[in-house]
SEZADREN-740834 format. One record per residue (C-alpha): residue in one letter; x, y, z. Coordinates in steps of 0.1 Angstrom, whole numbers, plus 5000, padded with zeros to 4 digits. Layout:
AXYZ ...
***
This chain:
X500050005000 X501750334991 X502850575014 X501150864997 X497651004987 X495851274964 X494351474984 X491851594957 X492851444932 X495951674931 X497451744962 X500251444965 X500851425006 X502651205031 X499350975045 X501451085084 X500851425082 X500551655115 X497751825135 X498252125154 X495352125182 X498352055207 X500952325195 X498852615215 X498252375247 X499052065259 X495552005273 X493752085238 X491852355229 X491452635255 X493852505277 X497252625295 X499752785272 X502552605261 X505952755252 X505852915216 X509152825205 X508552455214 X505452455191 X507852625163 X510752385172 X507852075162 X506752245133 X510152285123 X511251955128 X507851785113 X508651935079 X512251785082 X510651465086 X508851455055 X505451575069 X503651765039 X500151785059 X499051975085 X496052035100 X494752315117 X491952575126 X491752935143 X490252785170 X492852625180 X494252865207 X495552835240 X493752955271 X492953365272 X494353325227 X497653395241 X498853145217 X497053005187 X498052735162 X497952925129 X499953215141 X503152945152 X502952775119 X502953115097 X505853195120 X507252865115 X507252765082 X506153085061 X507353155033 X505852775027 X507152515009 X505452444975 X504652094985 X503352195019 X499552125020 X497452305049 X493752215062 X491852405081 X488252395101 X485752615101 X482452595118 X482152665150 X482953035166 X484353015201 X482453275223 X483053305262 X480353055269 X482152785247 X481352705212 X478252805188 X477652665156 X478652955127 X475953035107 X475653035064 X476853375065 X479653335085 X481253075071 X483353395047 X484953535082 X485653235098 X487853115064 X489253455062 X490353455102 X492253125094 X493953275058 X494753625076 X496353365106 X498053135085 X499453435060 X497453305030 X495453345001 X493653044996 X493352715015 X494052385004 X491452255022 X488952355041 X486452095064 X483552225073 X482652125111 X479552015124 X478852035163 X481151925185 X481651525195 X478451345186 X477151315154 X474251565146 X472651275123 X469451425105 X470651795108 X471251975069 X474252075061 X473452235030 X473452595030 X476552595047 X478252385027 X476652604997 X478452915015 X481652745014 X481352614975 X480653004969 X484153054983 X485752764966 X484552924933 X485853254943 X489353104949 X489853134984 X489552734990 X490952464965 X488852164982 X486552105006 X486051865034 X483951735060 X484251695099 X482151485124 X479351395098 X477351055085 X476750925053 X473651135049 X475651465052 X478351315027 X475451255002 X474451615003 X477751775005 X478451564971 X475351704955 X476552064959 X480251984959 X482451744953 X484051654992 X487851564990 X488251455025 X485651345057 X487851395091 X485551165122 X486551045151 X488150695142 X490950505156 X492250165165 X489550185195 X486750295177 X485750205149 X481550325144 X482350455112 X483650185096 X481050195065 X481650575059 X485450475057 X484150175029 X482450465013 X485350765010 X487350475001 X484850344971 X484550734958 X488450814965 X487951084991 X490451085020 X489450975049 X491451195079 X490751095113 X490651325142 X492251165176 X494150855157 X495350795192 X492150835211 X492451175218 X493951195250 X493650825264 X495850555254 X494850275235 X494749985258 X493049755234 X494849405243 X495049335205 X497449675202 X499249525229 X500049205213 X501049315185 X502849605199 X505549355218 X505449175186 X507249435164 X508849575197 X507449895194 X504550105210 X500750065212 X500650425197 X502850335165 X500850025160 X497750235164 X498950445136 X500450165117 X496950045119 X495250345109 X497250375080 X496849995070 X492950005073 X492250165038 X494450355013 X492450655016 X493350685053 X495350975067 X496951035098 X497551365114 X498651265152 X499451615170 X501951685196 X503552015211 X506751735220 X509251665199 X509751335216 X506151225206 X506751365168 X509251155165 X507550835175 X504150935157 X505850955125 X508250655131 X504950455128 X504950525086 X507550305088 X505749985105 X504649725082 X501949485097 X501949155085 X498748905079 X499048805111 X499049135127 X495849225105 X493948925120 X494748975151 X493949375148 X490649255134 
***
């Protein structure tokens, strides 16, 4: 299985790219701030080794927006690399009570607030986010996905994506659009949305997990385990070795503010399961 995807058809990426929830805080979104320079020390040392992907969103800020995701990797990595691809997310607006769901008609300032952070003019991708961890199954998604095609033909966004949805809100994205990428909460510990990964797969769209490692809680799962002390390695590198085994349309964008963890995320690329592993994954 190759190492590498289209994103789009055209966009040729690493399938272990990078998320940046973590650069800003080490507790996620909102949370203490962490040192800047060791979020531009990651970024820095990500590109060296061979990450092309990176995911982000202006939401992604540390506690008071003292430090915020975009701003480290424009100070980073900018001027970018021609190869380098960027996502971001757009959908909800953070507030002092937490999140709200953006409207239509915001959907043009909250892509603008990531390009003005990021030092861009258009986005590679862009997922539109729906709610927050459970799946708002039977809500439309249409007019704001509408809003963000607008954009796409303007030339502010080369693709568009999807986060936290079902089959039904791929189906009507893809009558308006077409969707490059779904990003759900998926990993070697959870695994609902198996058939909506049989389906990106069948149409060629990317399929980009969020938390690959669980998001904060290891993967105990015996069968990592096994396999784990089989290749002597880590449950978290067979978790990703895993991921990236699943389907050929998976991608995996771990995030870490340590360059320690960088280092063993994207020394999981490298793990080849076997049959054996597979069955016992299974």
């Amino acid at each position: 299985m190759s190492n590498r995807f289209r994103l789009g058809g055209d966009l040729d990426v690493n399938r272990m790219g990078f998320g940046a929830m973590r650069l800003p805080s080490k507790d996620g979104m909102g949370g203490p701030a962490r040192d800047p320079e060791a979020g531009r020390a990651v970024l820095h040392r990500a590109v060296e080794l061979g990450v092309d992907h990176i995911d982000t969103a202006d939401f992604y800020v540390s506690h008071g927006g003292t430090v915020r995701a975009n701003t480290l990797i424009r100070e980073a990595l900018h001027p970018y690399p021609s190869h380098l691809v960027i996502a971001a997310k757009v959908g909800p607006i953070v507030n002092q009570d937490g999140f709200t769901q953006g409207s239509p008609g915001d959907m043009r300032g909250l892509v603008e607030a990531n390009l003005e952070g990021l030092g861009l003019d258009r986005l590679d991708l862009v997922y539109l986010r729906i709610g927050r961890m459970t799946l708002p199954h039977g809500e439309s998604i249409a007019t704001r996905f509408e809003a963000l095609a607008a954009l796409r033909e303007e030339g502010l966004i080369r693709h568009l994506g999807l986060s936290n949805v079902d089959a039904g809100h791929l189906a009507e994205a893809q009558a308006i659009a077409p969707v490059a990428a779904v990003q759900n909460h998926f990993h070697a510990g959870r695994r609902d949305d198996t058939d909506l990964l049989g389906a990106c797969e069948e149409a060629g769209i990317a399929f980009v997990p969020f938390f690959p490692l669980g998001g904060g809680r290891d993967l105990d799962d015996e069968r990592l385990v096994k396999v784990a002390a089989r290749h002597r390695t880590t449950v978290s590198r067979i978790g990703l070795a895993w991921l990236l085994a699943s389907s050929p349309v998976t991608l995996a964008i771990p995030g870490t503010g340590s360059l320690s963890h960088l280092e063993e995320n994207t020394a999981a690329a490298a793990i080849t399961l076997t049959e054996e592993d597979l069955a016992d994954l299974a």
